[in-house]
C-alpha positions in Angstrom: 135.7 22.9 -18.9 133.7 19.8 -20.7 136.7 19.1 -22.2 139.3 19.7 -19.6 136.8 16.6 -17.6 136.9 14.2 -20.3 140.6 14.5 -21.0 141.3 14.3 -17.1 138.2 11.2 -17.6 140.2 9.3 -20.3 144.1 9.9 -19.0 142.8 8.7 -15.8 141.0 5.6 -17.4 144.0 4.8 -19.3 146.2 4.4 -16.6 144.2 2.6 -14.4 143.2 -0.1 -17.5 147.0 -0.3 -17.9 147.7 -1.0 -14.0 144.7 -3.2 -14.0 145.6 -5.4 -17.0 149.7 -5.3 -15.6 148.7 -6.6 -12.6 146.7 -9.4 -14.1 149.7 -10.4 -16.2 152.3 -10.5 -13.3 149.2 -12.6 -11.6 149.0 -14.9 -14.7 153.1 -15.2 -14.0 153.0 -15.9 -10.7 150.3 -18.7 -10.9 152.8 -20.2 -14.0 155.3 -20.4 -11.9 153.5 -21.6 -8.9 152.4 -24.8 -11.2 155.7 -26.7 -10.5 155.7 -25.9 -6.5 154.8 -28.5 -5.0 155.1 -27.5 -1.0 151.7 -26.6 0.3 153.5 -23.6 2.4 154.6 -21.8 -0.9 151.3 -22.4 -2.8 149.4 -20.9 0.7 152.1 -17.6 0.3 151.0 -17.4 -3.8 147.7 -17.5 -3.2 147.6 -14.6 -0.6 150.1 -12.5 -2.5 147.2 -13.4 -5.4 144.5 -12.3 -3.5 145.8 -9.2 -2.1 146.8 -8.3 -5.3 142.9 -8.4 -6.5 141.9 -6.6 -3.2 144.0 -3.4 -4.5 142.2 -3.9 -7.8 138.7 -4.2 -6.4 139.5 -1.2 -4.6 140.9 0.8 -7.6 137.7 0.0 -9.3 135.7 1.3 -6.8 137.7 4.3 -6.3 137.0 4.8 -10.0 133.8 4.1 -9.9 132.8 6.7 -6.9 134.5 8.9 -9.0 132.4 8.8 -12.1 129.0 9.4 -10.2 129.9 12.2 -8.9 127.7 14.7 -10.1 128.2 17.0 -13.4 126.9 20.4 -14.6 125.9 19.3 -17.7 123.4 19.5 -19.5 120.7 16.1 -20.5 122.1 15.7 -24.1 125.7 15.6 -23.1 125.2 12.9 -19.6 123.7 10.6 -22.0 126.9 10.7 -24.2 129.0 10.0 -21.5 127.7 7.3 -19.9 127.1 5.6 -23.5 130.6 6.3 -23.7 131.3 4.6 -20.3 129.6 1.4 -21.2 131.3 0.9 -24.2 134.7 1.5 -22.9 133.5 -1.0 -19.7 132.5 -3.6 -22.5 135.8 -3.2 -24.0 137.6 -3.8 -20.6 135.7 -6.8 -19.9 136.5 -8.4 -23.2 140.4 -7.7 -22.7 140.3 -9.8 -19.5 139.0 -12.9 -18.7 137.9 -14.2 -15.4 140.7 -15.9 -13.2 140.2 -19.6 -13.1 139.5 -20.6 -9.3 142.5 -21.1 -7.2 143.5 -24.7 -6.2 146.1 -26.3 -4.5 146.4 -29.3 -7.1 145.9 -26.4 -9.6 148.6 -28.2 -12.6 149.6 -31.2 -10.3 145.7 -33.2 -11.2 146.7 -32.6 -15.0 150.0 -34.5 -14.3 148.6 -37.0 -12.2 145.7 -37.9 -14.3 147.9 -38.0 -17.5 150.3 -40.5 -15.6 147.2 -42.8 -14.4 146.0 -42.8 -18.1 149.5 -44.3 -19.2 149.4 -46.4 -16.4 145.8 -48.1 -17.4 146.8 -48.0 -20.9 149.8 -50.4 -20.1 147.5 -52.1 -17.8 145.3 -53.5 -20.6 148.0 -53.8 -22.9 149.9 -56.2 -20.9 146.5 -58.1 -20.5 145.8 -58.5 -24.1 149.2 -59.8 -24.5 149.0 -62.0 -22.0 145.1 -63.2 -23.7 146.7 -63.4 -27.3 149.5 -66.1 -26.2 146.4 -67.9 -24.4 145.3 -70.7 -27.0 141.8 -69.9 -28.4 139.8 -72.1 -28.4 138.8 -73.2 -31.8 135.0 -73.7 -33.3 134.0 -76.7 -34.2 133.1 -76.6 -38.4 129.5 -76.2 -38.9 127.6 -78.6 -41.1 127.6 -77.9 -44.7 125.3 -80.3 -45.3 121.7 -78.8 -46.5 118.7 -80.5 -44.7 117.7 -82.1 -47.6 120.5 -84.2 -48.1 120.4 -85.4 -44.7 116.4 -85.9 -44.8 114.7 -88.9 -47.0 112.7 -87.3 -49.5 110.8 -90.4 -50.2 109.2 -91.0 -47.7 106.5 -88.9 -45.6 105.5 -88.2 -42.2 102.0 -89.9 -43.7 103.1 -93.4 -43.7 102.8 -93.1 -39.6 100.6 -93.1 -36.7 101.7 -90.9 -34.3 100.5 -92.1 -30.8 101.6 -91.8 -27.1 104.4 -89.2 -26.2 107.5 -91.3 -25.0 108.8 -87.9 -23.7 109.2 -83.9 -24.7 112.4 -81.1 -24.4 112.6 -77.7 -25.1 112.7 -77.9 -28.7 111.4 -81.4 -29.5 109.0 -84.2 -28.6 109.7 -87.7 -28.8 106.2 -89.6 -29.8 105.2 -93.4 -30.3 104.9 -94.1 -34.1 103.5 -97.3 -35.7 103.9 -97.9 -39.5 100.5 -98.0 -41.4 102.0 -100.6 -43.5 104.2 -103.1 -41.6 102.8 -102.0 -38.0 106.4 -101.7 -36.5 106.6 -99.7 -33.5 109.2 -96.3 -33.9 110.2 -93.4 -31.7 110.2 -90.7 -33.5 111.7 -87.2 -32.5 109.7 -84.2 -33.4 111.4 -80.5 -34.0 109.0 -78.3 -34.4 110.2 -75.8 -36.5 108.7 -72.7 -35.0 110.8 -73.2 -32.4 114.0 -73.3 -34.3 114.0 -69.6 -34.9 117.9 -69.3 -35.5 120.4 -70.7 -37.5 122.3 -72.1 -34.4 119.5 -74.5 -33.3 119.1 -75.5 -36.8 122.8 -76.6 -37.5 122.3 -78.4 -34.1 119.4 -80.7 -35.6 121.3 -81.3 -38.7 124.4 -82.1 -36.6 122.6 -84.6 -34.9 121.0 -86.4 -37.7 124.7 -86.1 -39.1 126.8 -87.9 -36.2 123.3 -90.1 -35.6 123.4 -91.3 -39.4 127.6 -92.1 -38.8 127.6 -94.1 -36.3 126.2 -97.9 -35.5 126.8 -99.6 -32.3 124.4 -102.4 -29.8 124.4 -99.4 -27.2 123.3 -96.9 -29.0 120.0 -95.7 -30.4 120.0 -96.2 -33.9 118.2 -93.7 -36.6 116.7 -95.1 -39.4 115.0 -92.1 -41.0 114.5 -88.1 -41.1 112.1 -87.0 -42.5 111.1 -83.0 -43.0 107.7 -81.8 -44.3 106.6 -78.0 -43.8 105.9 -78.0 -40.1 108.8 -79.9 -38.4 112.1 -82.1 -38.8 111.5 -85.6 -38.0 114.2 -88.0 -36.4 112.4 -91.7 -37.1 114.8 -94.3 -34.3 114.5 -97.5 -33.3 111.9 -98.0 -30.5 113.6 -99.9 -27.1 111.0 -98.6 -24.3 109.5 -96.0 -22.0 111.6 -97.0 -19.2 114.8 -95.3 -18.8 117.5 -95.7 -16.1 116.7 -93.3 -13.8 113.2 -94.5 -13.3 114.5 -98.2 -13.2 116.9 -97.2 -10.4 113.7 -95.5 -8.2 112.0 -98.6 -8.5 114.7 -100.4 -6.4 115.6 -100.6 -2.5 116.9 -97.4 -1.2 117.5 -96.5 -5.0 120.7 -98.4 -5.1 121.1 -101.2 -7.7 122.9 -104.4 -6.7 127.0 -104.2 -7.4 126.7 -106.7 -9.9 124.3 -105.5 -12.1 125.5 -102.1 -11.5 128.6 -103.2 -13.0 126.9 -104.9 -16.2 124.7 -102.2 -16.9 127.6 -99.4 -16.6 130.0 -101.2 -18.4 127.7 -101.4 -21.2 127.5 -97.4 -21.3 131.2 -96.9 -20.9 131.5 -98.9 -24.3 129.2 -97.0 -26.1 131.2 -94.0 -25.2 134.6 -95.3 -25.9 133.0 -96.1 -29.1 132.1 -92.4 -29.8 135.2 -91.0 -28.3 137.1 -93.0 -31.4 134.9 -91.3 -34.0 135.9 -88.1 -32.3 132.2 -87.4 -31.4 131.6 -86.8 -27.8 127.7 -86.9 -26.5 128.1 -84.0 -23.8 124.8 -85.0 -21.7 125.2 -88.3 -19.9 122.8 -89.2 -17.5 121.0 -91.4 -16.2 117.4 -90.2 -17.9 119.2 -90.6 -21.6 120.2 -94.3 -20.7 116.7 -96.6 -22.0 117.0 -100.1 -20.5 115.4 -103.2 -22.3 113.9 -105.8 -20.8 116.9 -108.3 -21.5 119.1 -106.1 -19.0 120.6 -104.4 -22.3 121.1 -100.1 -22.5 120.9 -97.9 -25.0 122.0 -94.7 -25.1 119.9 -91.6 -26.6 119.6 -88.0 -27.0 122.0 -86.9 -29.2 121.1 -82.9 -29.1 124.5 -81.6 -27.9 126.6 -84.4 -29.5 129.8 -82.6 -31.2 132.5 -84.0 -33.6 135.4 -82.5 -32.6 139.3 -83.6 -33.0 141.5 -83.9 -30.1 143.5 -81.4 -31.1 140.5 -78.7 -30.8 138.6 -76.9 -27.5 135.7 -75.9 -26.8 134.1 -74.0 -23.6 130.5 -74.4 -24.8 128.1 -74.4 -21.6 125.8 -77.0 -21.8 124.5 -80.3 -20.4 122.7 -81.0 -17.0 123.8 -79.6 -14.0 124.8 -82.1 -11.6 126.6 -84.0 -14.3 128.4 -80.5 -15.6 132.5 -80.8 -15.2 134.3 -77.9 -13.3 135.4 -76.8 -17.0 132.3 -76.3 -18.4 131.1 -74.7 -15.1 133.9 -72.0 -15.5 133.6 -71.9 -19.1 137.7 -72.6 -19.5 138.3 -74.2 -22.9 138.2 -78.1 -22.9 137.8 -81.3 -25.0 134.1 -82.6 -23.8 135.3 -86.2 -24.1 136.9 -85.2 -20.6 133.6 -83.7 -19.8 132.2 -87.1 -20.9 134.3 -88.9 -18.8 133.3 -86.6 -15.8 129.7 -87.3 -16.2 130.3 -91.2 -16.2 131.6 -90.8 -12.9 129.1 -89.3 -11.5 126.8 -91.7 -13.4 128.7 -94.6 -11.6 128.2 -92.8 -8.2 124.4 -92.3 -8.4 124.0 -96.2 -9.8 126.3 -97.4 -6.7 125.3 -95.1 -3.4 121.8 -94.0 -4.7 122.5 -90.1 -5.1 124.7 -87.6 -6.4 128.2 -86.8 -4.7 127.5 -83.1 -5.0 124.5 -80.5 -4.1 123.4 -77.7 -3.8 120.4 -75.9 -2.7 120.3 -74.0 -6.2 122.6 -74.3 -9.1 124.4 -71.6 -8.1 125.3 -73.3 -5.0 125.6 -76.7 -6.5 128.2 -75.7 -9.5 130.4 -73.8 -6.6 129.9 -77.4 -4.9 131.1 -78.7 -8.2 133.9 -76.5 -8.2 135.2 -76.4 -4.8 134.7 -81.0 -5.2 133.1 -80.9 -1.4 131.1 -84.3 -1.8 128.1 -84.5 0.4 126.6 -88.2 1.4 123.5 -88.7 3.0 124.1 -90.0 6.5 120.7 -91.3 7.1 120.9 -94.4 4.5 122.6 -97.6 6.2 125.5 -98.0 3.9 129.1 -98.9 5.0 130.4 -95.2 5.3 134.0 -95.9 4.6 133.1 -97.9 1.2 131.0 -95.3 0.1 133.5 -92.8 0.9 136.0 -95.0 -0.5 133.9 -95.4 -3.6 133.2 -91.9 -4.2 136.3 -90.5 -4.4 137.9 -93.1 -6.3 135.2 -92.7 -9.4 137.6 -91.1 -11.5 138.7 -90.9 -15.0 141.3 -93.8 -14.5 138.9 -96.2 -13.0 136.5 -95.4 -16.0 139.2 -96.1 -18.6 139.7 -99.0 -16.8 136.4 -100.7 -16.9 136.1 -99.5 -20.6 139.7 -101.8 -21.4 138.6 -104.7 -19.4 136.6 -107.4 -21.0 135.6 -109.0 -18.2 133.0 -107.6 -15.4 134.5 -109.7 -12.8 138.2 -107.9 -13.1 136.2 -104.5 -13.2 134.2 -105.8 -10.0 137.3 -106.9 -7.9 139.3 -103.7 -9.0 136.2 -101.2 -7.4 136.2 -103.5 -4.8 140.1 -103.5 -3.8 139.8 -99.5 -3.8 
């Protein structure tokens, strides 16, 4: 009889495993097929035929299973075998099949559509590199590579002078009084700390500018006699004009406007001095009107040489420096440019604040004043009595043309009557 059940047991268990795992397989079919249907009416008919088709084989399992509980005349010994027996064949019928993947409408169609998005994205930023590699670059300018000791003097020492009053500080230096112990000749002497040059970059900027200082010579320019290095700091030794530079001069007029006439002299004197530069190649990339010194024979000179670059014509640069309201569009928006243009940008604006008394663009932040600077909205102030349509006139006619202009005239009174015709 024990033997009559089991065989009855495992006929019955065969067939049922072999319906079960034929079913699954015609399933497995039907989803294939369904992959490449793409009208939501047919995918709604698969899936119901799916799940019916797992209701009959919940059903058949349970049907089995009611089945096996029913209950046996047999002894302790030989239950336990059987349902030992049971688990391992229900172990075995798990691991045969796997567990359906959840049904979904996109079920194959996301696959496609996320491999066709890939390809699309991939072309994307293809077509953009291309389109970045036929840009031109722009180019580096050559670092220095000149050691600090052959720019420094070695034989002198930072001994042989009094330091006294400071003339004015930065970020990274400080310019102090210094008088000769010996000769008692007054110098103004920049100071680099070398703590604070704690990279190579701001150290190949110091030697750069005792390199373009040591190159050029000219009577609107400050001149560098010396530069000395001892363990502490880097010492540029210059000529000493005055503690007054042009900004400060200009405050100490009327409504901060300087008369036309000397306007003109004193401007035409820095426009040389660049022109100068600009034929060496070397642009100074922070005009303004606190790095113009004025002497008291009504002569300029022009100073701070920090972010002064040597740089052909044929080379760019998108390098953001300077001070902001004298900052060009391109070096706002970080395009590559030659900074002579630059230059000649920050003369204009120069010009403007020496003729109307204050600067053609702001901004309540520099955020707002470089989109100012970008957009070219020119604001006046409409409280000070000046003519409106010459200032207007004179504003927006301070460009790069009438610069060059009063750089090739000799004469201030030609320079004079061209402003004054525009």
């Amino acid at each position: 009889m024990l033997k009559q059940i089991k065989l009855n047991k495992s006929e019955s268990n065969d067939s049922v495993t072999q319906s079960f795992l034929a079913n699954i397989e015609k399933n497995k079919q039907l989803k294939t097929d369904a992959i490449n249907i793409y009208d939501l009416n047919s995918i709604k008919l698969q899936a119901d035929v799916i799940l019916k088709n797992i209701e009959n084989q919940i059903n058949k399992c349970s049907q089995w299973k009611s089945s096996k509980e029913q209950p046996l005349s047999l002894n302790t010994t030989q239950n336990t075998r059987i349902q030992q027996q049971d688990r391992q064949w229900s172990t075995s019928i798990n691991k045969k099949i796997q567990q359906p993947r959840p049904f979904s409408a996109l079920s194959g169609v996301a696959t496609r559509i996320k491999r066709f998005e890939d390809t699309k994205e991939k072309q994307k930023i293809e077509s953009q590199q291309q389109i970045i590699d036929k840009c031109p670059q722009p180019q580096k300018p050559p670092k220095s590579a000149l050691a600090l000791n052959q720019l420094c003097n070695q034989e002198l020492i930072m001994g042989n002078f009094k330091l006294e009053t400071i003339l004015g500080s930065g970020s990274f230096a400080m310019v102090r009084l210094g008088i000769d112990k010996n000769s008692k000749e007054k110098y103004a002497i920049k100071i680099y700390e070398k703590i604070k040059l704690n990279d190579s970059q701001k150290m190949n900027n110091v030697k750069r500018e005792i390199s373009i200082l040591k190159r050029i010579e000219h009577q609107n320019i400050i001149k560098l006699y010396w530069a000395i290095e001892d363990k502490k700091s880097i010492n540029l030794v210059m000529e000493y004009i005055s503690s007054q530079s042009l900004a400060s001069y200009i405050k100490s007029k009327p409504n901060r406007i300087l008369p036309e006439k000397e306007c003109l002299t004193l401007f035409y004197q820095i426009a040389m001095a660049i022109k100068y530069l600009h034929d060496l190649n070397i642009s100074h990339r922070d005009i303004k009107l606190d790095n113009v010194l004025m002497m008291k024979t009504n002569v300029v000179k022009l100073i701070d040489f920090g972010f002064a670059i040597c740089m052909p014509l044929n080379q760019k640069t998108n390098v953001f420096c300077g001070t902001p309201h004298y900052m060009s569009p391109e070096i706002i928006a970080k395009v590559p440019h030659h900074p002579a243009s630059s230059d000649i940008w920050s003369l204009g604006i120069l010009l403007s604040k020496m003729i109307t008394g204050e600067y053609p663009f702001k901004g309540q932040n520099d955020k707002d004043l470089y989109r100012q600077i970008q957009c070219q909205k020119v604001k006046t102030n409409q409280d000070k009595k000046i003519n409106e349509n010459v200032m207007r006139k004179r504003m927006y006619k301070i460009d790069g043309t009438l610069i060059r202009s009063c750089i090739s005239q000799r004469h201030l009174n030609t320079i004079s009557k061209s402003i004054l015709n525009q």
